[in-house]
C-alpha positions in Angstrom: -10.6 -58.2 -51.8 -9.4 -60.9 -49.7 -10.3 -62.8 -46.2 -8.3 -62.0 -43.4 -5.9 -64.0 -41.8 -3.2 -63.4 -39.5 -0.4 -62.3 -42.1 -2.6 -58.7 -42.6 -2.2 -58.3 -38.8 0.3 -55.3 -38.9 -0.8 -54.3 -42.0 -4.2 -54.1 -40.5 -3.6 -52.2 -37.5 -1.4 -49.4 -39.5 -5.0 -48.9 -41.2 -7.0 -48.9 -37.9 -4.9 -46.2 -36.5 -4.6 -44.0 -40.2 -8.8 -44.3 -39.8 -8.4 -43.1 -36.2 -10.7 -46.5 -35.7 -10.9 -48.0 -31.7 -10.0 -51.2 -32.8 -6.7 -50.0 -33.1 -5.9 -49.9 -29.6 -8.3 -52.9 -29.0 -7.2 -55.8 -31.0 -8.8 -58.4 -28.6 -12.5 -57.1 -30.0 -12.2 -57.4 -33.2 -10.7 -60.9 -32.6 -13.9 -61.6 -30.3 -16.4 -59.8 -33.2 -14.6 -61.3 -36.1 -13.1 -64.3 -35.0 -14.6 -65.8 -32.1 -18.2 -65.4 -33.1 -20.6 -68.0 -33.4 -20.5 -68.1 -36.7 -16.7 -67.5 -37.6 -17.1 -71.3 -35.2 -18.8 -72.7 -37.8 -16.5 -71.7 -40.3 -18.0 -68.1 -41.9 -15.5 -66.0 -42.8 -16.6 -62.5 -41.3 -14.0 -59.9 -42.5 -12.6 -59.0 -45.2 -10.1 -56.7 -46.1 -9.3 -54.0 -49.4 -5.5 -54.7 -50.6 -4.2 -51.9 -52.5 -0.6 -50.9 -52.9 0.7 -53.7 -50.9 -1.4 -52.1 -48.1 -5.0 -52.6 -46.4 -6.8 -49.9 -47.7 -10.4 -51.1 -46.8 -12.4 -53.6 -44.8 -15.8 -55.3 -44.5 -16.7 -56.7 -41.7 -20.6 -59.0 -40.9 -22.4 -60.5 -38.7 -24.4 -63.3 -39.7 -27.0 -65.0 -37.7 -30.8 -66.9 -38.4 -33.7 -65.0 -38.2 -37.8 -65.3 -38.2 -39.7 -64.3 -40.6 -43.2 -64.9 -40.1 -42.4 -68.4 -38.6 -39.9 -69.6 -41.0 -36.0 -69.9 -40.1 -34.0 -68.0 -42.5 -30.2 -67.4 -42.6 -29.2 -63.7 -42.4 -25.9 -61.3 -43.3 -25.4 -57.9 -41.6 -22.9 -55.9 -42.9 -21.7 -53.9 -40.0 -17.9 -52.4 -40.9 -17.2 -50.7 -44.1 -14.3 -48.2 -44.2 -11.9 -47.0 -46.6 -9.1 -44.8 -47.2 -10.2 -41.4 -48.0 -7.9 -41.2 -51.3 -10.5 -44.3 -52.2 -13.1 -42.4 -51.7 -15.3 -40.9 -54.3 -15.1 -43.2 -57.2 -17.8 -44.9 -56.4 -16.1 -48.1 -54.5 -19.5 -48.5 -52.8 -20.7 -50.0 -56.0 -17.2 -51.9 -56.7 -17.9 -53.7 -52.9 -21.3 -54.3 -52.5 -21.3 -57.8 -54.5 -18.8 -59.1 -52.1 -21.9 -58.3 -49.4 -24.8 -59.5 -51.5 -23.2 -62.8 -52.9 -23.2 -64.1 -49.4 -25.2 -67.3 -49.3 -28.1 -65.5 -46.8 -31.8 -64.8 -47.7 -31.7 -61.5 -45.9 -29.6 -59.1 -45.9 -29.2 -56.3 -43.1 -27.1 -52.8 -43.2 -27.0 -52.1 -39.7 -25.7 -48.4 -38.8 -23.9 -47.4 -41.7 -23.1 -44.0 -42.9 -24.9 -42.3 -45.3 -23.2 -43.0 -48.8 -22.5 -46.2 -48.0 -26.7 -46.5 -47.5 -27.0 -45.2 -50.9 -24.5 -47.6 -52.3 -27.2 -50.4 -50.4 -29.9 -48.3 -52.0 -28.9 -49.0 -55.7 -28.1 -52.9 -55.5 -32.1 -53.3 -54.1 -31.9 -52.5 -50.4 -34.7 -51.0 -48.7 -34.1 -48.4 -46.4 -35.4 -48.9 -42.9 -36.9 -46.5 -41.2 -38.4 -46.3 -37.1 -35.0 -48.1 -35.3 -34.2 -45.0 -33.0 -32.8 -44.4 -29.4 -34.3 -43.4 -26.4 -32.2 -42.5 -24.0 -33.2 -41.3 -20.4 -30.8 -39.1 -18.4 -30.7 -39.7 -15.2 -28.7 -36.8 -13.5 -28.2 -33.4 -15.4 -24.6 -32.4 -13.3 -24.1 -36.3 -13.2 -24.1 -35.5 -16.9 -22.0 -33.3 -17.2 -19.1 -34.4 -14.8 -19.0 -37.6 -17.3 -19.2 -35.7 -20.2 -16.2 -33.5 -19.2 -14.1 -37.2 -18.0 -15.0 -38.2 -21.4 -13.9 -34.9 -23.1 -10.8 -34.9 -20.8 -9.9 -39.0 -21.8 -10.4 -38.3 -25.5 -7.8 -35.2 -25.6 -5.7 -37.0 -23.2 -6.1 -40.5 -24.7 -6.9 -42.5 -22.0 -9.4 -45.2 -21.7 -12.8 -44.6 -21.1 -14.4 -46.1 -17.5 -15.6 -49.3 -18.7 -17.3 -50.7 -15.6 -16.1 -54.5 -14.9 -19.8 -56.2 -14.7 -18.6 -58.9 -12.4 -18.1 -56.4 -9.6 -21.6 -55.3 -9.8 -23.4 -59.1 -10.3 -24.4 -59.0 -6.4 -25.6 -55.6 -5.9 -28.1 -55.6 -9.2 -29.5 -59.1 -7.7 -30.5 -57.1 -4.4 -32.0 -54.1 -6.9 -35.3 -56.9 -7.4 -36.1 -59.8 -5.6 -37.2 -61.8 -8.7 -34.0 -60.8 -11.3 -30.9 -62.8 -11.0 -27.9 -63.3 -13.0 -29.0 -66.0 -15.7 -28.6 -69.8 -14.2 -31.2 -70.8 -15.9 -30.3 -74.0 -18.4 -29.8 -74.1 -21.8 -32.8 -75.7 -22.8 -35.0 -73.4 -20.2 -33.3 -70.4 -22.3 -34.2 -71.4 -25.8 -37.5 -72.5 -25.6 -38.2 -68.8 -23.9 -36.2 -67.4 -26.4 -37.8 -69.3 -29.8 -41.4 -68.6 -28.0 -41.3 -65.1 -27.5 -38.9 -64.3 -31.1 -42.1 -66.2 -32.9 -44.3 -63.9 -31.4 -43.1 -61.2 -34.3 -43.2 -61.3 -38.3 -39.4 -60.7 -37.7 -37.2 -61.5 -35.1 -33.6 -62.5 -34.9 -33.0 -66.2 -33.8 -31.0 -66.1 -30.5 -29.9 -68.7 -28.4 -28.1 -69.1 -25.4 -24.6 -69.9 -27.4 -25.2 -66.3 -28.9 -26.0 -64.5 -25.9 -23.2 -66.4 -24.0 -20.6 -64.9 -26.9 -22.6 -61.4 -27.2 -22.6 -60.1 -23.6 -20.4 -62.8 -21.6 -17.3 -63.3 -23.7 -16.8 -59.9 -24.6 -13.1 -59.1 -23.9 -14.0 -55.8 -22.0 -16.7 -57.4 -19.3 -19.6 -55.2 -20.6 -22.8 -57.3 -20.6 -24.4 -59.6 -18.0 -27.1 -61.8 -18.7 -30.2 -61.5 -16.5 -33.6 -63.3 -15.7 -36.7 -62.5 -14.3 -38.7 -65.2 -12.7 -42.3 -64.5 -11.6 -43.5 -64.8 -7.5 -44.6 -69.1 -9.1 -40.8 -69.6 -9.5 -41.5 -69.6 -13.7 -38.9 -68.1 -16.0 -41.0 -65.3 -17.5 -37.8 -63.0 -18.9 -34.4 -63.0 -19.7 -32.7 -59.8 -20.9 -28.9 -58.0 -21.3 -27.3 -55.0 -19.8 -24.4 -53.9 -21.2 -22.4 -50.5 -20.8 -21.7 -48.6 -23.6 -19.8 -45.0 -24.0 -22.0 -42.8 -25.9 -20.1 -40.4 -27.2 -18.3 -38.2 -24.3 -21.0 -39.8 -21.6 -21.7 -43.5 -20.5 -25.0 -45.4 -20.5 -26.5 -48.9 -19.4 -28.1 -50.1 -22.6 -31.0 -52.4 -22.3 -29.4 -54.3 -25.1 -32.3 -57.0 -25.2 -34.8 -58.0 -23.6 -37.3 -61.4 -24.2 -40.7 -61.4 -22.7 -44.2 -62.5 -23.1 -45.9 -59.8 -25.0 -49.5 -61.2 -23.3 -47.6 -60.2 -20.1 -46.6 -56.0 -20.6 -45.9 -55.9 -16.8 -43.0 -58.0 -17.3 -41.8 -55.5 -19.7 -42.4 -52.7 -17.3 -40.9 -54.3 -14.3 -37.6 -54.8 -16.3 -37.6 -51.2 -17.3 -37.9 -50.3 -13.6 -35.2 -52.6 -12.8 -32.7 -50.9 -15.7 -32.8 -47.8 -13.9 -32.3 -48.9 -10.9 -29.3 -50.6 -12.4 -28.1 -47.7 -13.8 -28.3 -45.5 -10.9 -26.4 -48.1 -8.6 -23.9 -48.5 -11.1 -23.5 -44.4 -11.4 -24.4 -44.5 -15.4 -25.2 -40.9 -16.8 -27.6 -42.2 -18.9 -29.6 -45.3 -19.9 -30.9 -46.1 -23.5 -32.9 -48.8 -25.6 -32.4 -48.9 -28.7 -35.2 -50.5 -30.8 -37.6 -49.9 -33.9 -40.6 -52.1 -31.9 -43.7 -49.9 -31.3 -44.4 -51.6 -28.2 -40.6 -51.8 -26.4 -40.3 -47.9 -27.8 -44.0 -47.0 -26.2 -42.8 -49.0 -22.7 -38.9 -47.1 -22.5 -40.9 -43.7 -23.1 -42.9 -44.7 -20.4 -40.3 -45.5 -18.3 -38.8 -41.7 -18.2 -36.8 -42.4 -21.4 -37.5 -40.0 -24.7 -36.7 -40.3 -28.2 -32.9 -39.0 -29.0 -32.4 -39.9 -32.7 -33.1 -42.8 -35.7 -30.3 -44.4 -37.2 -29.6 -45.2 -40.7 -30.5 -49.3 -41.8 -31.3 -50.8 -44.4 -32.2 -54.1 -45.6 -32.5 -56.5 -48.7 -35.2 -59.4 -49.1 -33.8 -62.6 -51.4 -36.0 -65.1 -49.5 -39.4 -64.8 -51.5 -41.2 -64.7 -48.2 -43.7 -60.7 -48.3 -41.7 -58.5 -45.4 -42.7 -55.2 -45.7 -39.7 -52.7 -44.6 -42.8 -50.1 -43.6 -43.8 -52.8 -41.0 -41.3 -52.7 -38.7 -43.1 -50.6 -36.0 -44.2 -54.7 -35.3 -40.6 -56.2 -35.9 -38.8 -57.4 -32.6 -35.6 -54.9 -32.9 -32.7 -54.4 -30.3 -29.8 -53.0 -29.4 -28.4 -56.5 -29.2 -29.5 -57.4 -33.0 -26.8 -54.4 -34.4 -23.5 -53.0 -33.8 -24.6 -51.2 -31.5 -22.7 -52.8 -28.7 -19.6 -52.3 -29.1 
């Protein structure tokens, strides 16, 4: 196991494209994910790769990032890439890799997404499996639908690109969609003290800032996320939240991919939902989701017109001392935004 640096480049992208991975026709990603990330800035080394044979036969790949916890500022590791060969597979490397995840100086750790036996590699080194984080997905057009489903069938046999919407081009026509949301111009300090005021409003939450959600939805080499604010009739910045396109599977969706409100104010949250499908119509999405294990975001999406599609695997590991019950997270503030689940 060793951290990557530019001399497993070629090496590296052999093994993205024997895994038939994305990443191998999108080097500029995983140098934004991996390399460009807040924390990779303050030295973390995010990804590591498998050597074996003189060849990369494996990677891990995290996210790390503070969180909450009832009030207190912790430091957390999310372990979001994990693939290997399939002549690896089977004796038990699971268990031979995990270490190089849990020795990470973080007081929680978070399995985001993962496939099953890699959850019940988690499972035996004293994860906690998560349940409740689930999409809910609203569709808005059923031949809409389909016509995007059969593009995305056609690029995927043909091996074209999928349509990934440039956000800049739509910036002025979502401002028009709602007289009180705008593209974020709000300053730093305006966004952080909304930010760390509604994240403490949760047992867990994870610690954003406007550096992060600069780098998450702004930077992202593809133009896939805009940054948004919703200011109240008093001229008060009440919300700020992310959209950001996402091809799921054959069809596209607009992904509320967070969103930070005043809970004592739920009409915020529903005004936002009705501007995200506004945004998605104007934008011709076939689809929009949130993805989220929060009982209250969840209740206010199926609300909305959205309906529960699927839960996905998570799992997570408590070193800080600090009680978090894993069956509580119906009252955790969880987003699309917090995983790898934009992409």
């Amino acid at each position: 196991m060793i951290e990557y640096s530019d001399r497993y480049r070629d090496r590296l992208n052999r093994f993205w494209h024997v895994m038939k991975l994305g990443l191998a026709h999108e080097p500029e990603v995983f140098k934004w994910k991996y390399l460009e990330a807040p924390a990779a800035r303050a030295g973390s080394r995010l990804f590591l790769v498998v050597i074996d044979e003189g060849e990369v036969a494996g990677i891990l790949g995290f996210t790390e990032c503070p969180v909450y916890v009832h009030g207190q500022k912790l430091m957390s590791c999310a372990f979001n890439d994990w693939y290997i060969l399939p002549r690896l597979r089977g004796k038990r490397m699971g268990d031979k890799l995990m270490p190089y995840f849990t020795s990470r100086p973080a007081e929680l750790k978070l399995h985001f997404l993962s496939n099953p036996p890699s959850i019940k590699a988690a499972l035996r080194h004293g994860f906690d499996q998560l349940h409740g984080i689930a999409a809910h997905i609203e569709y808005l057009a059923y031949l809409a639908r389909v016509h995007s489903m059969a593009q995305g069938a056609w690029r995927k046999l043909t091996r074209r690109a999928r349509r990934r919407p440039q956000m800049k081009r739509y910036l002025k026509r979502l401002e028009q969609l709602d007289s009180c949301v705008k593209v974020l111009d709000a300053s730093d300090e305006q966004v952080n003290e909304l930010l760390t005021r509604c994240q403490l409003q949760y047992p867990f939450a994870c610690a954003r800032d406007a550096e992060y959600l600069r780098w998450r939805y702004l930077e992202h080499p593809k133009d896939l996320g805009v940054l948004l604010q919703f200011t109240c009739e008093a001229g008060l910045l009440r919300a700020v939240f992310a959209l950001a396109w996402r091809c799921a599977g054959v069809s596209d969706a607009l992904l509320l991919a967070d969103v930070y409100y005043d809970r004592q104010r739920p009409q915020d949250l529903k005004r936002i939902l009705r501007f995200h499908r506004q945004a998605a119509l104007a934008m011709g999405a076939s689809s929009r989701s949130v993805y989220t294990g929060n009982r209250e975001l969840a209740q206010a999406a199926q609300e909305s017109g959205m309906t529960f599609v699927r839960e996905h695997l998570n799992a997570f590991r408590n070193d800080s001392g600090i009680a978090l019950d894993p069956r509580s997270i119906p009252e955790w503030y969880t987003c699309g935004g917090d995983s790898d689940y934009v992409s």
